[in-house]
C-alpha positions as MATLAB code, in Angstrom:
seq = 'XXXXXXXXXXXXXXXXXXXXXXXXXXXXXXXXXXXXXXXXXXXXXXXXXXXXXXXXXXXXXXXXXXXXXXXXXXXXXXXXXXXXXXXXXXXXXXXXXXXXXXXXXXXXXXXXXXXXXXXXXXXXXXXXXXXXXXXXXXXXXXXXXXXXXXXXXXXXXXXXXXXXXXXXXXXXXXXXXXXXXXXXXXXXXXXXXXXXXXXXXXXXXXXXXXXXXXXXXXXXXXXXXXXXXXXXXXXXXXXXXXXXXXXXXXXXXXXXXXXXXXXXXXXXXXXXXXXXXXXXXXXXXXXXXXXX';
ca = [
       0.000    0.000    0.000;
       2.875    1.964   -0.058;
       2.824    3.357   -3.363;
      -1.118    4.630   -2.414;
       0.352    7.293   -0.483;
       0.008   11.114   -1.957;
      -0.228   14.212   -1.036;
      -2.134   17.716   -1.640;
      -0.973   20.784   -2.105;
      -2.727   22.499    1.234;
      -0.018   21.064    3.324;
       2.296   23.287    1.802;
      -0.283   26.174    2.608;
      -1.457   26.026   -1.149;
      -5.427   27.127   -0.710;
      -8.290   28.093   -3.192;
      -9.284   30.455   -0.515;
      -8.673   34.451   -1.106;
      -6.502   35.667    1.193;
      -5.449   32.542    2.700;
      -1.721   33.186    3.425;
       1.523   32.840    0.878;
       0.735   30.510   -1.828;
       4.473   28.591   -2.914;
       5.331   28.008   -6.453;
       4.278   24.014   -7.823;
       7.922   23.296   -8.456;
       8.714   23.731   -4.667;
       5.779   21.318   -3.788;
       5.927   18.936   -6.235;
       9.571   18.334   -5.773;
       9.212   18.425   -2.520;
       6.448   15.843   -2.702;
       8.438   13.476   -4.636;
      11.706   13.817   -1.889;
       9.431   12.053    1.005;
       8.266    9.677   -1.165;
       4.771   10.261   -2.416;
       3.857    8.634   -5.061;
       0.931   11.022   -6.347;
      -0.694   14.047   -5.651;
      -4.286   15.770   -6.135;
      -4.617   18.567   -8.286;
      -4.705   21.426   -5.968;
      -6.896   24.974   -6.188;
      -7.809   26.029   -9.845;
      -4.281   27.873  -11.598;
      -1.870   25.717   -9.033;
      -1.113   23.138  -11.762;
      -1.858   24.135  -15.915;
      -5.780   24.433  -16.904;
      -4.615   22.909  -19.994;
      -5.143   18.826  -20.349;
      -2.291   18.156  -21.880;
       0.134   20.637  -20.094;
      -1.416   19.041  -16.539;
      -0.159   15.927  -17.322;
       3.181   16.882  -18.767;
       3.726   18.614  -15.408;
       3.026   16.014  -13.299;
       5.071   13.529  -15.758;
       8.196   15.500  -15.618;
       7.859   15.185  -11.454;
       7.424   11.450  -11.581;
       4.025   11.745  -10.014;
       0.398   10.332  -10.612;
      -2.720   12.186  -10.679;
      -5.318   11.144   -7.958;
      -7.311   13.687   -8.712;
      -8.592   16.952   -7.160;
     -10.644   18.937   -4.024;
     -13.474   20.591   -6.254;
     -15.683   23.150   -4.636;
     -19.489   23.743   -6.137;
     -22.094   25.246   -5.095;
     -24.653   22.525   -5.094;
     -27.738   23.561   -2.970;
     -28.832   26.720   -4.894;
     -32.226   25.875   -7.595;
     -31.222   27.014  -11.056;
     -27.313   26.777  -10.867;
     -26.778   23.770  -12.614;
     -22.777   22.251  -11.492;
     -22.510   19.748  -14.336;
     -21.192   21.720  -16.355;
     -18.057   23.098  -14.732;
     -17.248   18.847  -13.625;
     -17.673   18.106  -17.469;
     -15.044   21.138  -17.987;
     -12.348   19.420  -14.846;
     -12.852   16.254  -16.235;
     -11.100   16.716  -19.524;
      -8.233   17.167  -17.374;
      -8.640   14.368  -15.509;
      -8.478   12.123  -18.743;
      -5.401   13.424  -19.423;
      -3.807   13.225  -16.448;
      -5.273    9.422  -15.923;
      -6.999   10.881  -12.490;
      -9.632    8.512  -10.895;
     -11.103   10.459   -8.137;
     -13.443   13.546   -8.284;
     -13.542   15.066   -4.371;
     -16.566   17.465   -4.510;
     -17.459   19.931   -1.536;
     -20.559   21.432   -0.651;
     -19.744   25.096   -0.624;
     -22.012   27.857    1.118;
     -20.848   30.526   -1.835;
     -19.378   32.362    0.372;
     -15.081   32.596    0.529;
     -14.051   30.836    3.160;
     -14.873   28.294    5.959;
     -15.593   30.021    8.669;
     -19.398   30.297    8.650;
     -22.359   28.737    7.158;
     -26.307   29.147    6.551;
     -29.105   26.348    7.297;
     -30.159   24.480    4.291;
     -33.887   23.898    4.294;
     -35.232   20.840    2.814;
     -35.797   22.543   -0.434;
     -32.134   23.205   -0.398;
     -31.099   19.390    0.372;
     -33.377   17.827   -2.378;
     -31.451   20.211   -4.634;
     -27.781   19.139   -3.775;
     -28.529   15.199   -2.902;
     -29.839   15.436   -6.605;
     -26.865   17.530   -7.897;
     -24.553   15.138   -6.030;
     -25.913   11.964   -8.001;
     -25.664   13.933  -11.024;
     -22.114   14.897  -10.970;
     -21.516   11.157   -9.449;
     -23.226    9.868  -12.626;
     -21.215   12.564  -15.236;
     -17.672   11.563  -13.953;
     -18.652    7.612  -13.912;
     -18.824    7.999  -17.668;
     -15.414    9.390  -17.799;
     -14.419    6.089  -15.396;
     -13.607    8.791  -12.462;
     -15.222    7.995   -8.744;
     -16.969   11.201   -7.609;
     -17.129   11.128   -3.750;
     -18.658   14.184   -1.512;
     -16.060   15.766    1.175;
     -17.567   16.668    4.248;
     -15.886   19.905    5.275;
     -15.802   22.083    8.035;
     -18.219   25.769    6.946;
     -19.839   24.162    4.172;
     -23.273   22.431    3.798;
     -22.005   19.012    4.522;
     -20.314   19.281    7.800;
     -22.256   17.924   10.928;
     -23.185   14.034   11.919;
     -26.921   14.933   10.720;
     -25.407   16.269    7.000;
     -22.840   13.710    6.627;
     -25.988   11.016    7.438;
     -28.801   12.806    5.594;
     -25.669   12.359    2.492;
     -25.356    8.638    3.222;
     -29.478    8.125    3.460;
     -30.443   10.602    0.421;
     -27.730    9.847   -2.004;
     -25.782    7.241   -3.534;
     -22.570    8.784   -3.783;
     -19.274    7.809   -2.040;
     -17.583    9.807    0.757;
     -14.078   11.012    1.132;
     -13.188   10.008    4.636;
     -11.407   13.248    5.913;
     -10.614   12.554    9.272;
      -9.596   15.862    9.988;
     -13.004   17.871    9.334;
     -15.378   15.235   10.747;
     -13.760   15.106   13.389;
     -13.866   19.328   13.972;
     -17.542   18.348   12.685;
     -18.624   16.512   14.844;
     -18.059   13.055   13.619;
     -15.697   10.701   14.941;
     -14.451    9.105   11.938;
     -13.184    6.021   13.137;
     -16.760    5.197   13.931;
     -17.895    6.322   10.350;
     -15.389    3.834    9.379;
     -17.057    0.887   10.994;
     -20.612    2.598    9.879;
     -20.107    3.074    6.608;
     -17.237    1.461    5.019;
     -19.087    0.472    1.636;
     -19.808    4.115    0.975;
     -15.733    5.555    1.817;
     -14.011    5.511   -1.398;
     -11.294    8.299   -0.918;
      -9.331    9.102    2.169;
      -7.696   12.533    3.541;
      -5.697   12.094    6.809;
      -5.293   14.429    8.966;
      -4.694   14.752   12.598;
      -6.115   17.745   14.989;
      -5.584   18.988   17.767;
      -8.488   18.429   19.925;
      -8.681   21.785   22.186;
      -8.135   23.777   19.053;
     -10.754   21.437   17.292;
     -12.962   22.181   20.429;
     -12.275   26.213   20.490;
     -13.905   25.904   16.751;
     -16.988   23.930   17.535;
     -18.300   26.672   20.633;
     -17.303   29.563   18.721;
     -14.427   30.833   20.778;
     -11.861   30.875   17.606;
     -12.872   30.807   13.967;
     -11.833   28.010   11.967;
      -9.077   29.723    9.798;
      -7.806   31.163   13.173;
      -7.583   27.512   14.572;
      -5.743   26.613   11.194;
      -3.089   29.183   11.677;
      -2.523   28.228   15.584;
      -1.836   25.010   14.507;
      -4.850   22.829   14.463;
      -3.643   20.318   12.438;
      -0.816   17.764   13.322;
       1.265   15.571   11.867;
      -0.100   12.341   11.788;
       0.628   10.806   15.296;
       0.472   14.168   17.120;
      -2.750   14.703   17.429;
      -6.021   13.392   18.471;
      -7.094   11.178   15.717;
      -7.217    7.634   16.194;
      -5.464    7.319   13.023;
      -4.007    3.620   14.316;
      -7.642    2.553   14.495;
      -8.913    4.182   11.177;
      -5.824    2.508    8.960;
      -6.952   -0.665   10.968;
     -10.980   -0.529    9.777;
      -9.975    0.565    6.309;
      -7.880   -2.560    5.568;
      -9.488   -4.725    7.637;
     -12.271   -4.377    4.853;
     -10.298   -4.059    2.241;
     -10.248   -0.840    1.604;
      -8.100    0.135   -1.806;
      -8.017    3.634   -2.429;
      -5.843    6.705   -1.862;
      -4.583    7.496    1.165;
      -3.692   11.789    0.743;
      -1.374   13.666    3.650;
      -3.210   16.394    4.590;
      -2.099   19.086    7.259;
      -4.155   22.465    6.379;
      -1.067   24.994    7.013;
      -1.279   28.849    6.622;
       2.289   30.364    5.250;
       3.178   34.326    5.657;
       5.856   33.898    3.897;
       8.554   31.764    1.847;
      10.277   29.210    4.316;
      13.774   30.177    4.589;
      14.565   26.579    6.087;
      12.662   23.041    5.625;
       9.496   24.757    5.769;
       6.480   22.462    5.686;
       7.613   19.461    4.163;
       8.957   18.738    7.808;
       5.445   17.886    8.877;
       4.626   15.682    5.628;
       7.642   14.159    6.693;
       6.676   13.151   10.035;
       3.344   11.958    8.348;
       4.647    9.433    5.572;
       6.440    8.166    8.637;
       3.517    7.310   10.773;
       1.597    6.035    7.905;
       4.233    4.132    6.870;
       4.741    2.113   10.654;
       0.854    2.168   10.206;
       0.750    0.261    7.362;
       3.847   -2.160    7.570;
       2.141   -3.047   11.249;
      -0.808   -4.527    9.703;
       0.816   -5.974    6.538;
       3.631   -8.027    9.098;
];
């Protein structure tokens, strides 16, 4: 399972949000990427790798790195904005670059993550349905669509992430990071669910910070930037226990890094790679514990 490791650009602070903090060049990150031993990467915000099909893949070929795929934000609850479109657009891309994995988020339309509006029932018929439709648009490119539950969007709570897993038939990426700040555990969304997990972001968090989020005390790009998320085996995940459900039923797919970081600046030493460091590490033991 080794070479089913990758990573994503927002643990080098990379971010499609405005304003999030100093955004470093792809030739840093890739490289960097490639030095702890990932074997592939996802896509990144929109203008982080080439729009262009055919310059995408060239990219990622000249790095030595596959293409899982990429975070996609759409706005998905709002009658009369149809999304299909813009996935038809990414997925050109995707055939290019051989990517099998569409990660969609429910976004609120608003920049940022650190507030979000009720969705009435009108609004949830409207993005189960738009959720089966883009599921059923990238199966005819052979790409898995799965939905993200994610921290200030409209898929974030236990009662989303289940209304999701009763109203539509689409797979779930299994970020451990933002179910947990959520309100999920995810190691017992593993056990729940595991038919329906097709994708995997690990994270670990910091459970006060996590905590500080959830009552309202620190907003959730302030939390980021104190250092909510960990290194895998720093934090408060039972990442040990989530590896163990996932292979225990034979789970297959990706597993992507992901530490959210915020940058001010250039790094003038290792910079963030450090921490993706520590991570390969701990999924590494992770995995060669269960395989021995």
């Amino acid at each position: 399972m080794t070479n089913k490791i990758a990573g994503a650009p927002i643990s080098w602070g990379v971010c499609e949000v405005p304003g999030w903090g100093y955004q470093l060049a792809p030739d840093r990150v890739l490289t960097e990427m490639v030095e702890v031993g990932l074997a592939a990467t996802e896509f990144g915000p929109a203008g982080f790798l080439p729009d262009e099909p055919g310059a995408l893949a060239s990219v990622l070929a000249d790095h030595h790195l596959d293409a899982v795929g990429g975070f996609t934000p759409l706005l998905l609850h709002v009658a009369g904005h149809d999304p299909v479109p813009q996935v038809r657009r990414l997925l050109a891309g995707y055939d290019a670059a051989r990517a099998g994995t569409l990660v969609l988020s429910a976004v609120t339309g608003a920049d940022g993550y650190d507030s979000r509006p009720e969705l009435d029932d009108d609004g949830w018929r409207t993005l189960l349905s738009n959720l089966d439709r883009a599921a059923a648009v990238a199966d005819e490119h052979g790409v898995r669509a799965v939905l993200h539950p994610h921290v200030g969007t409209m898929v974030e709570t236990p009662a989303d992430v289940q209304r999701v897993l009763s109203g539509s038939t689409i797979a779930l990426c299994l970020d451990t990071g933002h179910l947990l700040i959520g309100g999920t555990d995810p190691a017992e969304l593993t056990r729940q669910a595991p038919d329906r997990i097709a994708h995997t972001h690990l994270k670990d968090v910091d459970a006060g910070l996590a905590r500080a989020v959830q009552d309202g005390r620190r907003s959730y790009t302030e939390a980021v930037r104190a250092g909510m998320y960990r290194p895998l085996g720093t934090g408060d995940v039972d990442v040990p226990a989530i590896v163990g459900h996932l292979r225990d039923r034979g789970y297959d797919g990706w597993y992507v890094l992901e530490q959210d970081t915020i940058l001010t600046e250039e790094p003038t030493g290792v910079g963030p790679v450090a921490d993706v460091h520590t991570s390969v590490e701990h999924l590494h033991s992770l995995l060669a514990a269960r395989d021995g």
